[in-house]
PDB file of N, CA, C and O in Angstrom:
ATOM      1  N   UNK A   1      65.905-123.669 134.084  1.00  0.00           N
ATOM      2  CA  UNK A   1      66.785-124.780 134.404  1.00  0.00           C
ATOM      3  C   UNK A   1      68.169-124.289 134.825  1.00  0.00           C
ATOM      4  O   UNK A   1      68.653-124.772 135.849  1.00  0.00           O
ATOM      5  N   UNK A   2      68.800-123.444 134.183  1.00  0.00           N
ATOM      6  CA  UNK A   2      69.986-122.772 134.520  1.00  0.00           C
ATOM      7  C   UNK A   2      70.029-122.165 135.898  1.00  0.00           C
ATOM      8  O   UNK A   2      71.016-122.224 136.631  1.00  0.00           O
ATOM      9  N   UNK A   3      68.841-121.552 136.210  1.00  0.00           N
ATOM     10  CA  UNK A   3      68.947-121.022 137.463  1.00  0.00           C
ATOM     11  C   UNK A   3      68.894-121.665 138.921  1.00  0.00           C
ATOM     12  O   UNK A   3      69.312-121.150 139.958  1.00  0.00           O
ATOM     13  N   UNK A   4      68.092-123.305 138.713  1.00  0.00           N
ATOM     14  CA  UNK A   4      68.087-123.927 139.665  1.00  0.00           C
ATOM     15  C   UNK A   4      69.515-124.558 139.838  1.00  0.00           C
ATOM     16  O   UNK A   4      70.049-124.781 140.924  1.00  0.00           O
ATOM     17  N   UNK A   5      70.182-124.874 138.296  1.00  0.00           N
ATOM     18  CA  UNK A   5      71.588-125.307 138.419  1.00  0.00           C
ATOM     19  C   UNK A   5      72.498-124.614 139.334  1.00  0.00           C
ATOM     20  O   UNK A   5      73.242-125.159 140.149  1.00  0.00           O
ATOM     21  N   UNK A   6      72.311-122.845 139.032  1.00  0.00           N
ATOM     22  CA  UNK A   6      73.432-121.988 139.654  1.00  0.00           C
ATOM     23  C   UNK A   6      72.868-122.229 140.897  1.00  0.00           C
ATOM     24  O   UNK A   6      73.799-122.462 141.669  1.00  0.00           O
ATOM     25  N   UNK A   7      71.529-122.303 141.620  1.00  0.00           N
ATOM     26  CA  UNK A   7      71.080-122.032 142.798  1.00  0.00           C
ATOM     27  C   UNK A   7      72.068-123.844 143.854  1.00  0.00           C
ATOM     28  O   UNK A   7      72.793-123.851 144.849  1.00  0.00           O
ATOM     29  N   UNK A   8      71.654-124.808 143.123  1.00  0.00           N
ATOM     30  CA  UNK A   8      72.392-125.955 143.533  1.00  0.00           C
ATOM     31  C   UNK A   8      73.739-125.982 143.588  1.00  0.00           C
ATOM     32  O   UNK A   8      74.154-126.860 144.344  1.00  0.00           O
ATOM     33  N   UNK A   9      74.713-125.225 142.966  1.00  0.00           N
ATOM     34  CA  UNK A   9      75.831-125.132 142.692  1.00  0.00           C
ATOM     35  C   UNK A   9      76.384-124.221 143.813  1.00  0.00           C
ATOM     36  O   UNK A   9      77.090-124.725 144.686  1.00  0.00           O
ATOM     37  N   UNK A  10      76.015-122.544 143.829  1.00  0.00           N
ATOM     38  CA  UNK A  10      75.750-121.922 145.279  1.00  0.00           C
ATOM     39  C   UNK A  10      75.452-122.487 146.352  1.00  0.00           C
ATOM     40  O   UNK A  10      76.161-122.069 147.268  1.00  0.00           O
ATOM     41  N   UNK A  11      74.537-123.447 146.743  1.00  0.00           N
ATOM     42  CA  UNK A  11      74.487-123.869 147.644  1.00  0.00           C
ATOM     43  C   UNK A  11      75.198-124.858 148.181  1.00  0.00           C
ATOM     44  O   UNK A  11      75.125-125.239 149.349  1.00  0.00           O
ATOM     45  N   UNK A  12      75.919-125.298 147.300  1.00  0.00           N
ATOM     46  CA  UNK A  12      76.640-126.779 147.496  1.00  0.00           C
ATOM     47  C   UNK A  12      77.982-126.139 148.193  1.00  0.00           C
ATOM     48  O   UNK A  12      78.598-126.644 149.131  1.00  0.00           O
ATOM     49  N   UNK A  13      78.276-124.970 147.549  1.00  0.00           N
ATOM     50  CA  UNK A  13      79.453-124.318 147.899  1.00  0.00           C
ATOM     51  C   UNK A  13      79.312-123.609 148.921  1.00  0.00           C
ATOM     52  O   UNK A  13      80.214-123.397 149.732  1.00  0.00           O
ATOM     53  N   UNK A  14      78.097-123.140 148.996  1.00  0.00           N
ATOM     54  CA  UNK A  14      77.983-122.293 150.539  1.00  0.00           C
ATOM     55  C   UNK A  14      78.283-123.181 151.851  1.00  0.00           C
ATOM     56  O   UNK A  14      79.065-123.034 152.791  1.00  0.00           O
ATOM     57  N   UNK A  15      77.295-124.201 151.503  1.00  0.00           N
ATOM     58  CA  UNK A  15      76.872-125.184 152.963  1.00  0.00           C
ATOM     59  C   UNK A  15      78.636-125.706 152.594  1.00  0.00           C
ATOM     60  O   UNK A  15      79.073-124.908 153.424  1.00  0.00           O
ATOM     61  N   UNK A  16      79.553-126.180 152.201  1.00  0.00           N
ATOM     62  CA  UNK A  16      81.019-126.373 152.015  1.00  0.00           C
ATOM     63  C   UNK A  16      82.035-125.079 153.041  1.00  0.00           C
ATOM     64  O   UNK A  16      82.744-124.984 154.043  1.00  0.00           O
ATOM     65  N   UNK A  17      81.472-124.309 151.946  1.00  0.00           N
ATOM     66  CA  UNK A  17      82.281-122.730 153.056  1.00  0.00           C
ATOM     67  C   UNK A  17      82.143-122.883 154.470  1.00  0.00           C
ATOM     68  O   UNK A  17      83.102-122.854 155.242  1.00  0.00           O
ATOM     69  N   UNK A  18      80.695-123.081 154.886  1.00  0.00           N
ATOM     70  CA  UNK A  18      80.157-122.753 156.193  1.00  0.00           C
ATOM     71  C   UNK A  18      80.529-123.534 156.942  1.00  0.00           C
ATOM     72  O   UNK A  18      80.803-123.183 158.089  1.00  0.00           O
ATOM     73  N   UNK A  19      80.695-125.225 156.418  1.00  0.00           N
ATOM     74  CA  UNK A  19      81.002-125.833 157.359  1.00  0.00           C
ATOM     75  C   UNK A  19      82.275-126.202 157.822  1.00  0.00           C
ATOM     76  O   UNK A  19      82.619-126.699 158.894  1.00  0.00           O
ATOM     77  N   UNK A  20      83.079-125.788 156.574  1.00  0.00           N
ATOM     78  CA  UNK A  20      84.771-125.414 157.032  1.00  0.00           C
ATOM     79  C   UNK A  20      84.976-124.571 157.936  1.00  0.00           C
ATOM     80  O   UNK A  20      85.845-124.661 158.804  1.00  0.00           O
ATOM     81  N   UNK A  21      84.036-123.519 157.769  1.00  0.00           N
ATOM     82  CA  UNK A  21      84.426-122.395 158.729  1.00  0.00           C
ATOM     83  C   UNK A  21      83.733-122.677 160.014  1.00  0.00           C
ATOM     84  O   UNK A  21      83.901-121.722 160.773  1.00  0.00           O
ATOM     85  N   UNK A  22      83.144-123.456 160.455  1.00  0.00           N
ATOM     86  CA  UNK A  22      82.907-123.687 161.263  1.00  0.00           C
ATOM     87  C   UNK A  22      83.781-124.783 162.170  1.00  0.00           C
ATOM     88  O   UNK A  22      84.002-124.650 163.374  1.00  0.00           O
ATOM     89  N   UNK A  23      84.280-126.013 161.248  1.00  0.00           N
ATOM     90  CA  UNK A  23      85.201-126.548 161.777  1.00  0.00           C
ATOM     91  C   UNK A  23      86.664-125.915 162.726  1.00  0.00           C
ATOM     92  O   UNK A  23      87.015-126.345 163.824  1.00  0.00           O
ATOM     93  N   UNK A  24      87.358-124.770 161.912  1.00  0.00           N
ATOM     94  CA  UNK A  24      88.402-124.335 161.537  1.00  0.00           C
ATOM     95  C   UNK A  24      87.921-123.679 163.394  1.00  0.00           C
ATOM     96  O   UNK A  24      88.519-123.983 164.427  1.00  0.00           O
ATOM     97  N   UNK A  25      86.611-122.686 163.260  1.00  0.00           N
ATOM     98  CA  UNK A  25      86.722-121.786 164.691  1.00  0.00           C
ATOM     99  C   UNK A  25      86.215-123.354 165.848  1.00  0.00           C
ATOM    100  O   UNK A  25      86.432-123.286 167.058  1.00  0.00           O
ATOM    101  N   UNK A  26      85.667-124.420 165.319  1.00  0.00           N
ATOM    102  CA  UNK A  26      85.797-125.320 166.617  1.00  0.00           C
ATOM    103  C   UNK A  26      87.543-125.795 166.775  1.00  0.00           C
ATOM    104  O   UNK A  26      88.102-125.741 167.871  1.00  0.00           O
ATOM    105  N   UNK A  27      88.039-126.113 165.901  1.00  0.00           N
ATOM    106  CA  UNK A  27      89.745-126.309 166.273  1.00  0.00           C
ATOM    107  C   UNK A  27      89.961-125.450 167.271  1.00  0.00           C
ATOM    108  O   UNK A  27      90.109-125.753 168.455  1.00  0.00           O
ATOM    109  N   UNK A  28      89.995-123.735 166.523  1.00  0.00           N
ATOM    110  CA  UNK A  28      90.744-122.931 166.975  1.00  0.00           C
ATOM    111  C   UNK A  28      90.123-122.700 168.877  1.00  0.00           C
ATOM    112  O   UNK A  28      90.930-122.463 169.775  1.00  0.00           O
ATOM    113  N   UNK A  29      88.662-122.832 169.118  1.00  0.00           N
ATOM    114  CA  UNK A  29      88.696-122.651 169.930  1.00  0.00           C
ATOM    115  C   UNK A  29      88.831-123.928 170.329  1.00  0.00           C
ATOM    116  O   UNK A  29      89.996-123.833 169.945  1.00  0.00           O
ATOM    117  N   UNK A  30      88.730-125.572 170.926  1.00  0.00           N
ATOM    118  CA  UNK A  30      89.639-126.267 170.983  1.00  0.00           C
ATOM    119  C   UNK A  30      90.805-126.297 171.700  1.00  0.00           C
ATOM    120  O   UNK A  30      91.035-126.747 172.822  1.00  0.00           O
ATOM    121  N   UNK A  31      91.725-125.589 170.651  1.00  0.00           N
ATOM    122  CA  UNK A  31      93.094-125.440 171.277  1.00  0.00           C
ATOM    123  C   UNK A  31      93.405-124.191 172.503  1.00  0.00           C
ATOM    124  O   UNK A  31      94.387-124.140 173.243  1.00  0.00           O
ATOM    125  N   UNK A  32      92.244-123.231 172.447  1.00  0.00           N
ATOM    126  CA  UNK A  32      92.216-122.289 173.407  1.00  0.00           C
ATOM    127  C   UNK A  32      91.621-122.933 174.671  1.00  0.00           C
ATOM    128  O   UNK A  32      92.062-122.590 175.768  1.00  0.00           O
ATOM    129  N   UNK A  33      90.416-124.060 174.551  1.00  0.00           N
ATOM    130  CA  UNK A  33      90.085-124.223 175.640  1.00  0.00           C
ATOM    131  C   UNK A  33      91.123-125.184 176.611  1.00  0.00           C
ATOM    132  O   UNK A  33      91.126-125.100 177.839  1.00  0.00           O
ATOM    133  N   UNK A  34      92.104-126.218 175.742  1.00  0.00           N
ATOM    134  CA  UNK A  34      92.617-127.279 176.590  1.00  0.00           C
ATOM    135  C   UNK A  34      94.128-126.378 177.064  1.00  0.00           C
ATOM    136  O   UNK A  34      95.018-126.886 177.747  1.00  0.00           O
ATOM    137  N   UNK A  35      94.154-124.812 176.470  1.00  0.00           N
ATOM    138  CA  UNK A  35      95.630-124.348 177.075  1.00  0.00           C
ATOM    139  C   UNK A  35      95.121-123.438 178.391  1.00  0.00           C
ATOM    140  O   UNK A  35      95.688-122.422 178.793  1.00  0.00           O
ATOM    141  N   UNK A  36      94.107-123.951 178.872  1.00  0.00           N
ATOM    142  CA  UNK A  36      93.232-122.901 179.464  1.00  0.00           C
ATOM    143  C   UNK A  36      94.176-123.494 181.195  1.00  0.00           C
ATOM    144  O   UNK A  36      94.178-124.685 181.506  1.00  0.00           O
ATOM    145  N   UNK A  37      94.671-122.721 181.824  1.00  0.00           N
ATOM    146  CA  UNK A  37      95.565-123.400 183.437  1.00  0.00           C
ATOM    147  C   UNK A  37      94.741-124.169 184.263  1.00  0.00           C
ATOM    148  O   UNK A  37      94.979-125.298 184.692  1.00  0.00           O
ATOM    149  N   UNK A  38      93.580-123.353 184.490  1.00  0.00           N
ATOM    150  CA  UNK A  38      92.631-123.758 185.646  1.00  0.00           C
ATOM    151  C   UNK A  38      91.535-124.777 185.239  1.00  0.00           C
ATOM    152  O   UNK A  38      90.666-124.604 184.385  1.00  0.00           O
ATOM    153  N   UNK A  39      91.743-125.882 186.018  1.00  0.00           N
ATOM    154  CA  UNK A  39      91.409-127.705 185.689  1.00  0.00           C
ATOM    155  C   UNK A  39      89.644-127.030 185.502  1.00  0.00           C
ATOM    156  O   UNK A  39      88.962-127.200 184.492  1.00  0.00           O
ATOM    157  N   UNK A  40      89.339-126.503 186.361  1.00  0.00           N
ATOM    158  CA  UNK A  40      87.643-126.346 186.772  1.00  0.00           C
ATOM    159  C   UNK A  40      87.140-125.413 185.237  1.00  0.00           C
ATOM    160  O   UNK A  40      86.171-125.596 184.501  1.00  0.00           O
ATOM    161  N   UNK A  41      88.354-124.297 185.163  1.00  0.00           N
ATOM    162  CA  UNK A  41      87.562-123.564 183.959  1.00  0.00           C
ATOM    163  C   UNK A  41      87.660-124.122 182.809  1.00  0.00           C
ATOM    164  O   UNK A  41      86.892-123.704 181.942  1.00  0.00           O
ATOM    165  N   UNK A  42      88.658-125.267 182.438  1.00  0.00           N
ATOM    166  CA  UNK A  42      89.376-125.730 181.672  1.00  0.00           C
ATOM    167  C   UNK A  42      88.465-127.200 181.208  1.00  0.00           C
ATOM    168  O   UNK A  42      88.625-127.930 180.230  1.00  0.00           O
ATOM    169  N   UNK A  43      87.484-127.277 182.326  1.00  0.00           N
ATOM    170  CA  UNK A  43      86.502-128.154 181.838  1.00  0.00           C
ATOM    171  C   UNK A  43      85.155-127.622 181.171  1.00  0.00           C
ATOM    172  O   UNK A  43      84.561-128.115 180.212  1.00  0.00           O
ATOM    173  N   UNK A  44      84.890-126.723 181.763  1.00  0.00           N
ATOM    174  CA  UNK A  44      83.623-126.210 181.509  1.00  0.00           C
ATOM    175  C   UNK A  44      83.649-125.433 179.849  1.00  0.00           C
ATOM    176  O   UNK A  44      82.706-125.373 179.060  1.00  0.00           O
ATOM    177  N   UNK A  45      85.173-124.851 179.655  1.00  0.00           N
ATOM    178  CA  UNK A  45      85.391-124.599 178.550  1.00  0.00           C
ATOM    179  C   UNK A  45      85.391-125.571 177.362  1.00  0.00           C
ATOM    180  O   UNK A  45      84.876-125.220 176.300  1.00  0.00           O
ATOM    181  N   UNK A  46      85.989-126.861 177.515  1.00  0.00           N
ATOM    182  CA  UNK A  46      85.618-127.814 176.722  1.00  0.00           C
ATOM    183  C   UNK A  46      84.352-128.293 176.561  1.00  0.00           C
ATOM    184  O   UNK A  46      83.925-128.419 175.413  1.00  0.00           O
ATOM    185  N   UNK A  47      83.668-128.585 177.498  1.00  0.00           N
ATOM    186  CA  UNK A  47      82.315-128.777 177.609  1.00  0.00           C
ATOM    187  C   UNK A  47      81.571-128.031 176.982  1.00  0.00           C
ATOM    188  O   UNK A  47      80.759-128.636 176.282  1.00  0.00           O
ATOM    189  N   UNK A  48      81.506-126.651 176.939  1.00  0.00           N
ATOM    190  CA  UNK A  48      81.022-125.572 175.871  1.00  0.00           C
ATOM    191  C   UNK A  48      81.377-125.833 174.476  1.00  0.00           C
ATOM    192  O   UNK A  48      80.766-125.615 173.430  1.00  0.00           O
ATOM    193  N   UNK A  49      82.863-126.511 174.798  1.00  0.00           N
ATOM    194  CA  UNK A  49      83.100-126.180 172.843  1.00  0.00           C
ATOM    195  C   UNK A  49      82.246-127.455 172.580  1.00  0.00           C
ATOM    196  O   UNK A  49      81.825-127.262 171.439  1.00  0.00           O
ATOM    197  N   UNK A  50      81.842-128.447 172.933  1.00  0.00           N
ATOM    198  CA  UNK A  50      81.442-129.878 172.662  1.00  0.00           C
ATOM    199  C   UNK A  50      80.111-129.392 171.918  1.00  0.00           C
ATOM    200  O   UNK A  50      79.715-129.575 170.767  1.00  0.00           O
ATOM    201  N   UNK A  51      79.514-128.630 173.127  1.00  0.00           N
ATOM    202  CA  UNK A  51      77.885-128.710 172.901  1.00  0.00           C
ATOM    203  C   UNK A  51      77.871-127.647 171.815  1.00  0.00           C
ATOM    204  O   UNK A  51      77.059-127.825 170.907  1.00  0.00           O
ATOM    205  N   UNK A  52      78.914-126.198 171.754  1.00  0.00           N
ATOM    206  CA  UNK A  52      78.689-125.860 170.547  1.00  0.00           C
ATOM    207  C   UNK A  52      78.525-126.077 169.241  1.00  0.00           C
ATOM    208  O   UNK A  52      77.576-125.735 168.535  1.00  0.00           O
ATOM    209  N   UNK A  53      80.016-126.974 168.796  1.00  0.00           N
ATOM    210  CA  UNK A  53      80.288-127.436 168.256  1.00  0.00           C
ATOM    211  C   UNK A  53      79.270-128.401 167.667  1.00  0.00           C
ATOM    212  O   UNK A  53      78.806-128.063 166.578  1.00  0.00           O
ATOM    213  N   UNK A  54      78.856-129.503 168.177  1.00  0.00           N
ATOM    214  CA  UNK A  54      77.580-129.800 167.968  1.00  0.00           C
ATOM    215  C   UNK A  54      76.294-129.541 167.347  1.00  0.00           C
ATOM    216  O   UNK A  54      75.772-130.194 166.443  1.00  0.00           O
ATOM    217  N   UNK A  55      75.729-128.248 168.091  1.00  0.00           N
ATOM    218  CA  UNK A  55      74.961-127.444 167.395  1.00  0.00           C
ATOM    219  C   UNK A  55      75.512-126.719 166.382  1.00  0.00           C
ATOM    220  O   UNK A  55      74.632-126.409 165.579  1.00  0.00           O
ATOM    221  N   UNK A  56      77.267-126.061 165.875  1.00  0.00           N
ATOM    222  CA  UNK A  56      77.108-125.345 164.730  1.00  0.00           C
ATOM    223  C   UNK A  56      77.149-126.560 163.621  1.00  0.00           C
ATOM    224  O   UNK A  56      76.863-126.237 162.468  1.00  0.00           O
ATOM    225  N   UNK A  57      77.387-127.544 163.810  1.00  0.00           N
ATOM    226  CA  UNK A  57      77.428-128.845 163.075  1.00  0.00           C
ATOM    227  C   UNK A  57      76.414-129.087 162.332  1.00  0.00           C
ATOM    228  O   UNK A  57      76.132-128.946 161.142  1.00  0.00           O
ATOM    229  N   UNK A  58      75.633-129.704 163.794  1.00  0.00           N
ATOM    230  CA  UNK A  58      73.928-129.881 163.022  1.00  0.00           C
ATOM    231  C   UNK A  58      73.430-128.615 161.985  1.00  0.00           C
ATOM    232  O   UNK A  58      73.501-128.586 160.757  1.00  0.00           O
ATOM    233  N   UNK A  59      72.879-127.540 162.959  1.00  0.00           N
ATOM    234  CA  UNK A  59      73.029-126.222 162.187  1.00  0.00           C
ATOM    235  C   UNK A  59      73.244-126.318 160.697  1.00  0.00           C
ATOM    236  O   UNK A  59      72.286-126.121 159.949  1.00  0.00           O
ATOM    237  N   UNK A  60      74.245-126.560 160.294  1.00  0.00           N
ATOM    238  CA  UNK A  60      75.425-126.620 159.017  1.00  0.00           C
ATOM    239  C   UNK A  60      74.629-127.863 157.976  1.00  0.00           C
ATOM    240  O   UNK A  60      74.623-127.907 156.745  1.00  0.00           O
ATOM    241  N   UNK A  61      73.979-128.824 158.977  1.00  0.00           N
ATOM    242  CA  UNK A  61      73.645-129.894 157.652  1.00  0.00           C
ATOM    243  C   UNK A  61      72.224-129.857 157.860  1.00  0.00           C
ATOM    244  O   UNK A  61      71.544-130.674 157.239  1.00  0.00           O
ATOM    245  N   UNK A  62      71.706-129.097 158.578  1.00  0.00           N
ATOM    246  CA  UNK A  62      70.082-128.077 158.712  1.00  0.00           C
ATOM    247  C   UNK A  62      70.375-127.648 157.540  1.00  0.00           C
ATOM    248  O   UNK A  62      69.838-128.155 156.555  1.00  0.00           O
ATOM    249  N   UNK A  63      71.235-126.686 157.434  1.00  0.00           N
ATOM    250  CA  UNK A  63      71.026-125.566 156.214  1.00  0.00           C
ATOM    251  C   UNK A  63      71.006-126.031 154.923  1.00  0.00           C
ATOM    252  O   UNK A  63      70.346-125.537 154.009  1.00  0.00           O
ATOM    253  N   UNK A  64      71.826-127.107 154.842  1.00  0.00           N
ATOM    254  CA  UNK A  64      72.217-127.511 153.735  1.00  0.00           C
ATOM    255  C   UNK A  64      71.318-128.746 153.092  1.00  0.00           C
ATOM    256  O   UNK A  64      71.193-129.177 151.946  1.00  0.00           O
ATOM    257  N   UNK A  65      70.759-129.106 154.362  1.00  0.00           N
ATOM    258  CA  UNK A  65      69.534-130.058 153.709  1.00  0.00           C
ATOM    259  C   UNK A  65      68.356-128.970 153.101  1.00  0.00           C
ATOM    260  O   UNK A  65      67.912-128.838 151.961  1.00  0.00           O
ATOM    261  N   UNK A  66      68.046-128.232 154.412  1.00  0.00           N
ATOM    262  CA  UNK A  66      66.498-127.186 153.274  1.00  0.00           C
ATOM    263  C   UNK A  66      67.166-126.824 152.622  1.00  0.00           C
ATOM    264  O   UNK A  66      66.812-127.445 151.620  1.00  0.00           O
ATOM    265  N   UNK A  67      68.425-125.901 152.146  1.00  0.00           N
ATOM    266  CA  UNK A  67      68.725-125.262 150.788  1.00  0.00           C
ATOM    267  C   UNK A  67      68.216-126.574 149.681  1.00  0.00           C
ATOM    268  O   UNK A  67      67.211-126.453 148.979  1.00  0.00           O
ATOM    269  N   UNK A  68      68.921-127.571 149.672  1.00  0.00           N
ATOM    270  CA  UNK A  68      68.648-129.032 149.238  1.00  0.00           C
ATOM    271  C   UNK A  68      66.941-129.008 148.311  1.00  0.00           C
ATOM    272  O   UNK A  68      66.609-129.079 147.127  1.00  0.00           O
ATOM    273  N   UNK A  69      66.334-128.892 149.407  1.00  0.00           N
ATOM    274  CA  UNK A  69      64.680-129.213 149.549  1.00  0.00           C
ATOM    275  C   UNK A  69      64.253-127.990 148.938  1.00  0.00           C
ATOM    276  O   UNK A  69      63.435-128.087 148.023  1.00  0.00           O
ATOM    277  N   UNK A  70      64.689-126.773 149.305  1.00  0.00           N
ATOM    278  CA  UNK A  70      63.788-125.942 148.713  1.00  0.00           C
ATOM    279  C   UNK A  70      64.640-125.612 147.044  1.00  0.00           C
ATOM    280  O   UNK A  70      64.003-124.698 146.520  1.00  0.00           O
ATOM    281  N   UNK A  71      65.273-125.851 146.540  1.00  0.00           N
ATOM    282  CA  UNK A  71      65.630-126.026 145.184  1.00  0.00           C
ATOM    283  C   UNK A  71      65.489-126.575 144.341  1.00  0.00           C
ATOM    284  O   UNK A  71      65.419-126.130 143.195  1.00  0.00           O
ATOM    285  N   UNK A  72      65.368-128.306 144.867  1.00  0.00           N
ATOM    286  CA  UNK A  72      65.299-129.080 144.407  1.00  0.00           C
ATOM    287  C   UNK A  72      63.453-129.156 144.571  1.00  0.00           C
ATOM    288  O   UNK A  72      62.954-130.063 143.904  1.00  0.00           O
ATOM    289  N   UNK A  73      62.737-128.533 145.159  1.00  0.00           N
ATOM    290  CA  UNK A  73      61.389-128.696 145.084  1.00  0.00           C
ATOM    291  C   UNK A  73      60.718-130.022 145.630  1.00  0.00           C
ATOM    292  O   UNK A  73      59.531-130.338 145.552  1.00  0.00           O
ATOM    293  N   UNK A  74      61.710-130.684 146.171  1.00  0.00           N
ATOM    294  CA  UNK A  74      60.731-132.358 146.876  1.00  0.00           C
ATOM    295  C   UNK A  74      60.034-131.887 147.657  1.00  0.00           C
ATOM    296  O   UNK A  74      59.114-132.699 147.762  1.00  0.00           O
ATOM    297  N   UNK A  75      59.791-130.819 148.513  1.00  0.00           N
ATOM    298  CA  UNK A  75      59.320-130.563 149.539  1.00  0.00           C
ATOM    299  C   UNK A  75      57.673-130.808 149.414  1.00  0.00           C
ATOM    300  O   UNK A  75      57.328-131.160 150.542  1.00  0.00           O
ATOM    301  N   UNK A  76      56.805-130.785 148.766  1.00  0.00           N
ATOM    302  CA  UNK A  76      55.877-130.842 147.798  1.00  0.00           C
ATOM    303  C   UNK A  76      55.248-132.476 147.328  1.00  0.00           C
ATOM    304  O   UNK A  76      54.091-132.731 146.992  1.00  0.00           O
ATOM    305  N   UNK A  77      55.957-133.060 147.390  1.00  0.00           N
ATOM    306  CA  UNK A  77      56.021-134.635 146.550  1.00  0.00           C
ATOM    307  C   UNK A  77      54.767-135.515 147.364  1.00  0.00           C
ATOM    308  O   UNK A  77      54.402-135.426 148.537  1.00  0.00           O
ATOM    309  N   UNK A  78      54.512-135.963 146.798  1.00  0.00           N
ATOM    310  CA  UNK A  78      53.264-137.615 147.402  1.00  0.00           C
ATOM    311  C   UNK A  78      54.086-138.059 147.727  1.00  0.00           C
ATOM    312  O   UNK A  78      55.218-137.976 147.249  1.00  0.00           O
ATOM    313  N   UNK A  79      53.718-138.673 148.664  1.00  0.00           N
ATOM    314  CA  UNK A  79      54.059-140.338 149.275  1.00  0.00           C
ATOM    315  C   UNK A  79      53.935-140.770 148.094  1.00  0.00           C
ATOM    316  O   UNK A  79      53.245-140.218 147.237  1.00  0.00           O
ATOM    317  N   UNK A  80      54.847-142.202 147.873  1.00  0.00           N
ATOM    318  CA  UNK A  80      54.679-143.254 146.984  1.00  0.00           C
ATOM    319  C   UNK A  80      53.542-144.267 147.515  1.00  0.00           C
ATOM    320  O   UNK A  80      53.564-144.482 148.727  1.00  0.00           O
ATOM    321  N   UNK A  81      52.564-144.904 146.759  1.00  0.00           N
ATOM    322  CA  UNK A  81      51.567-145.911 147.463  1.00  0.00           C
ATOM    323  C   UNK A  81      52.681-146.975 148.196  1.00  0.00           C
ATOM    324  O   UNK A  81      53.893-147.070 148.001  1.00  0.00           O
ATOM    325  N   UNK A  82      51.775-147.749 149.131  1.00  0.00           N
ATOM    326  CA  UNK A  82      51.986-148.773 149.961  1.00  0.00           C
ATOM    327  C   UNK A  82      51.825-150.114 148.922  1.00  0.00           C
ATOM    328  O   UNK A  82      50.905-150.602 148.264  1.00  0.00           O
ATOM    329  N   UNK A  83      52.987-150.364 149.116  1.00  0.00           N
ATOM    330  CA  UNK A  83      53.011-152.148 148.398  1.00  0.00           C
ATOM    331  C   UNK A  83      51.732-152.823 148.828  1.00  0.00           C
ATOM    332  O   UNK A  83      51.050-152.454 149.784  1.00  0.00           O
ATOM    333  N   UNK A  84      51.469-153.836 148.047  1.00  0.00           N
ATOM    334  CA  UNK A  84      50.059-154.679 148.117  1.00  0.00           C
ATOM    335  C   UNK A  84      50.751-156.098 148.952  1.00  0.00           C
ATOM    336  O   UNK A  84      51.826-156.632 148.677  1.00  0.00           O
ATOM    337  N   UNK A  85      50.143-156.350 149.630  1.00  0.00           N
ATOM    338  CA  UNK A  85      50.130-157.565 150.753  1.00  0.00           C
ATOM    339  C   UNK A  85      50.782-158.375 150.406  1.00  0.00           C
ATOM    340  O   UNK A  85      50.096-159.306 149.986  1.00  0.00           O
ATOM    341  N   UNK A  86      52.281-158.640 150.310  1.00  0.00           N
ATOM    342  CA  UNK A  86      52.524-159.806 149.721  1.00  0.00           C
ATOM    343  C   UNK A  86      52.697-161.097 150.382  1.00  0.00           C
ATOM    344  O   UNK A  86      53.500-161.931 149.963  1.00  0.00           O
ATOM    345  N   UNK A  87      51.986-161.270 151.369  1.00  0.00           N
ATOM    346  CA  UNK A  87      51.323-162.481 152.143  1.00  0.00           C
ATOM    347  C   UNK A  87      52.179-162.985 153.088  1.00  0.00           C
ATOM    348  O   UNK A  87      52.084-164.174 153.394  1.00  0.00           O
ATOM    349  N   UNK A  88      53.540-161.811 153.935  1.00  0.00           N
ATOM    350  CA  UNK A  88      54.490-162.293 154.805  1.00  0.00           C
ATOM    351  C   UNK A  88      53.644-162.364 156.026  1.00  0.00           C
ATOM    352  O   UNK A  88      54.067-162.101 157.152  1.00  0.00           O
ATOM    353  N   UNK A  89      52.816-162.614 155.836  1.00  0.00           N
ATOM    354  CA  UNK A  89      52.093-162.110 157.466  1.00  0.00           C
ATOM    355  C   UNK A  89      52.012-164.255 157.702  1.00  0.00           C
ATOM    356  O   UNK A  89      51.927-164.853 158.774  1.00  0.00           O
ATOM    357  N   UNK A  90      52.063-164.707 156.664  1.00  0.00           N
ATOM    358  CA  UNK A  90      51.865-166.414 157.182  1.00  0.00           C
ATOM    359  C   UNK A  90      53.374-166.838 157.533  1.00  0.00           C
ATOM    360  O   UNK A  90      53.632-168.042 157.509  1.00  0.00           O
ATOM    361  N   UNK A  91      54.076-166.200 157.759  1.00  0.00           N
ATOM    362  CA  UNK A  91      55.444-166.738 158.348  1.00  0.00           C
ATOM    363  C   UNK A  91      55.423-167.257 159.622  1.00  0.00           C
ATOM    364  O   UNK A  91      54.745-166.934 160.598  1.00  0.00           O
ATOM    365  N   UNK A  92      56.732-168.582 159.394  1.00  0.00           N
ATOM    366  CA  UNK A  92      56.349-168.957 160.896  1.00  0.00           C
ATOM    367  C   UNK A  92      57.033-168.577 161.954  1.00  0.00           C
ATOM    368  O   UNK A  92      58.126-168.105 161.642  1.00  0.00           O
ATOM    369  N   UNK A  93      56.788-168.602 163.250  1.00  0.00           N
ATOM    370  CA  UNK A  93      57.183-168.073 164.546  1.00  0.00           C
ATOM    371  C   UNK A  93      57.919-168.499 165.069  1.00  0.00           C
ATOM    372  O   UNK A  93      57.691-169.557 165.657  1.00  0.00           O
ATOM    373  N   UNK A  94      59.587-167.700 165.140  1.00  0.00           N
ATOM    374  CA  UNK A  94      60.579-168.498 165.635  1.00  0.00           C
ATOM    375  C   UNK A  94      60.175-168.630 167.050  1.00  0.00           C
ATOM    376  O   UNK A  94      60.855-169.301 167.826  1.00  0.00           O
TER     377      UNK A  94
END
């Protein structure tokens, strides 16, 4: 039990670290791309940070969901059964 605690606790703090630090280098580059002179490179550079940014994002709450799943062990779990008919099917038709 202790060890899944430290493992949840590590991870909570990792996926935290990672995604600061990921914020911090989308700022920083950010501010490099909009001081950039040339209108044409100065787009394509933003445009890069967008779609990066993006992906190190997702990425970041990827990681932090399986760390999540594989600690916490749901990965594994039944479906819950399907509720029994509770007879909405005679409703009437707006």
């Amino acid at each position: 039990m202790r060890g899944k605690i430290f493992a949840g606790v590590a991870a909570v703090i990792g996926a935290a670290v990672l995604t600061l630090a990921t914020m911090v280098a989308l700022v920083q580059g950010s501010i490099l791309a909009v001081s950039i002179s040339n209108l044409a490179l100065r787009i394509v550079a933003v445009a890069a940070d967008i779609v990066l940014g993006t992906i190190l994002l997702v990425g970041c709450i990827y990681f932090a969901t399986h760390l999540a799943v594989r600690i916490l062990g749901v990965g594994n779990a039944d479906f819950p059964p399907l509720p029994d008919d509770t007879g909405q099917g005679h409703l009437p038709k707006n």
